[in-house]
C-alpha positions as CSV (number, residue, x, y, z in Angstrom):
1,X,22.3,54.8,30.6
2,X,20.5,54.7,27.4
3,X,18.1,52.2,25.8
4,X,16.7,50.6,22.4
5,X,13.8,48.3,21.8
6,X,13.9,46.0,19.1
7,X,11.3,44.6,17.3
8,X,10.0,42.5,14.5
9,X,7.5,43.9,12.1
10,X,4.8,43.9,12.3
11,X,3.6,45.2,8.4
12,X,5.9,47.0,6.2
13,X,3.5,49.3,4.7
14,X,3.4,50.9,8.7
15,X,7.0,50.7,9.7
16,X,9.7,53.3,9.4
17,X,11.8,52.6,5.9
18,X,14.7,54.8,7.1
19,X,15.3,56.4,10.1
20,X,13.4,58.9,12.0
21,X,15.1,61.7,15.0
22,X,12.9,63.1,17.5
23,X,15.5,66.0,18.8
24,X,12.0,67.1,21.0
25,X,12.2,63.9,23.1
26,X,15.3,62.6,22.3
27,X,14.5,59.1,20.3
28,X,15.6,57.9,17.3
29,X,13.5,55.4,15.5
30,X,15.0,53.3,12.5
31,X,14.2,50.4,9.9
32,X,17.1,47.1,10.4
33,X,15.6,44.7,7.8
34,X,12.8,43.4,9.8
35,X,13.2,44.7,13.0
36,X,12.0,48.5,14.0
37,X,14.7,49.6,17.1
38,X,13.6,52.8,18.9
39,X,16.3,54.3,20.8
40,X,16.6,57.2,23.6
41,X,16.0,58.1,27.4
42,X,18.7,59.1,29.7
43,X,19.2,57.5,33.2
44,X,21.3,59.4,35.4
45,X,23.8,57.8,37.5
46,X,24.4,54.1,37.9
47,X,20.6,53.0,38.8
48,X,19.9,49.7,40.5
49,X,20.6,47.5,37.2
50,X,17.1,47.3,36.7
51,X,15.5,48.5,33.8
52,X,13.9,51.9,34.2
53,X,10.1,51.4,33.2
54,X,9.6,55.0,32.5
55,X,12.1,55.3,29.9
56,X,10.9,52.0,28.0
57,X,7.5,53.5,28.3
58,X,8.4,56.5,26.3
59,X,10.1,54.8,23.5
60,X,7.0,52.1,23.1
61,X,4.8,55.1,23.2
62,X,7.0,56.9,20.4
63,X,6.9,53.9,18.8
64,X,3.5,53.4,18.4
65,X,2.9,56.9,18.2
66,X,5.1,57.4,15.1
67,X,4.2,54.3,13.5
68,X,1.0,52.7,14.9
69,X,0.9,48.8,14.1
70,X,4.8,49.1,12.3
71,X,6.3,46.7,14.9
72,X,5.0,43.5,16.9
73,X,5.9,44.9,20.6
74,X,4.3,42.4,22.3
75,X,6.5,39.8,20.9
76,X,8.9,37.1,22.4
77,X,11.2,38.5,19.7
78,X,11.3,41.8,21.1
79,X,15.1,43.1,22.9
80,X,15.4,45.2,25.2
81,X,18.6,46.9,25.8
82,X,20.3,49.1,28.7
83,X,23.6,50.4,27.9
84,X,26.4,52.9,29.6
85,X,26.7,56.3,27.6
86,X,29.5,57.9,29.6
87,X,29.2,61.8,29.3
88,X,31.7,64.1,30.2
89,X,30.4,67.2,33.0
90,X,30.8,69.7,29.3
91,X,28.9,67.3,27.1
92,X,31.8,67.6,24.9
93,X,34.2,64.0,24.1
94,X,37.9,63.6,25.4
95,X,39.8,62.6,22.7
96,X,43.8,62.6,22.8
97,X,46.9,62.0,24.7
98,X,46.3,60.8,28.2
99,X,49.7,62.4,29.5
100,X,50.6,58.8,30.5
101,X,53.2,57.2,27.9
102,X,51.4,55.3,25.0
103,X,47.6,55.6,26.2
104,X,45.4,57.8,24.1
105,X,41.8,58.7,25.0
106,X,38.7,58.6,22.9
107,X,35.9,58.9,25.5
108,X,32.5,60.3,26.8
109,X,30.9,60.9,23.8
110,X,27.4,60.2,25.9
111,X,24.4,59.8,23.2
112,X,26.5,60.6,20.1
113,X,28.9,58.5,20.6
114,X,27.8,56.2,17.5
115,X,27.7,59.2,15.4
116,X,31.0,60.4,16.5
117,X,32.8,57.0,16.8
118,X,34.3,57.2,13.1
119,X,35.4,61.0,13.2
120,X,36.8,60.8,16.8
121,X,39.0,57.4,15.8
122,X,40.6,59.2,12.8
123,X,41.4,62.2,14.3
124,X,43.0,60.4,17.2
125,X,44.5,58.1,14.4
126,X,45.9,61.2,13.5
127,X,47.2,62.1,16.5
128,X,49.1,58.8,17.0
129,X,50.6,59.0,13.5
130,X,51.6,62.6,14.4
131,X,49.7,63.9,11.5
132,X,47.5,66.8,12.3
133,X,44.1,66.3,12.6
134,X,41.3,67.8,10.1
135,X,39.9,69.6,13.1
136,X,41.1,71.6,16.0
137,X,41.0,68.7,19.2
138,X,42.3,71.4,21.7
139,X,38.3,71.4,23.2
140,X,38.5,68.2,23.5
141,X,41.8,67.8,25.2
142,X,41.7,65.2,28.4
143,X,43.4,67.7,30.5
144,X,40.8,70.2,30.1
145,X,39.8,69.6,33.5
């Protein structure tokens, strides 16, 4: 699972006005309009359904440490969310034909997978329209395994 805190802020002149990647720890911190939403950590397995209070401590910490007084964390405003980022055991996305008759797989992209979504669904558009691909998606075949 991943996470993202959202929050208002708190004074332009402080806050991120694009969009800052950490590769070192793994967060991604971005300007929406008025909100500031860090984004990162990686919980292994399926967890309790709890949030996991290390990981949220690291992204306020990045937060703040990046841009000290950009965002009002300590606002009702403030969401907080936990979300499933299914990753394959190579790191690498399935994306094709399932071998099951009219099901096509575009899966386990893990953290990327909203940096992937638009080139993965076109080459799998592709696919489906039996046109080939702009890329080579024998890697990423589902049967790979």
């Amino acid at each position: 699972h991943g996470y993202t805190v959202s929050a208002p802020v708190r004074e332009d002149s402080h806050a991120p006005q694009g969009s800052v990647i950490d590769p070192l720890h793994r967060i991604t911190i971005t300007r929406q309009g008025q909100r500031v939403r860090v984004s990162g950590g990686a919980e292994i397995g399926h967890g309790n359904g709890s949030h996991h209070a290390p990981t949220l401590q690291t992204l306020y910490l990045a937060l703040s440490g990046w841009f000290p007084g950009g965002a009002l964390t300590s606002s009702p405003q403030v969401q907080v969310w936990r979300g499933a980022r299914p990753t394959l055991t190579d790191g690498a996305p399935a994306i094709g034909a399932s071998g099951v008759s009219g099901l096509w797989i575009n899966t386990g992209h893990g953290a990327c997978g909203w940096a992937q979504a638009c080139g993965s669904a076109r080459a799998l558009a592709d696919l489906i329209a039996q046109r080939s691909p702009a890329i080579d998606l024998q890697p990423f075949a589902p049967q790979r395994f």
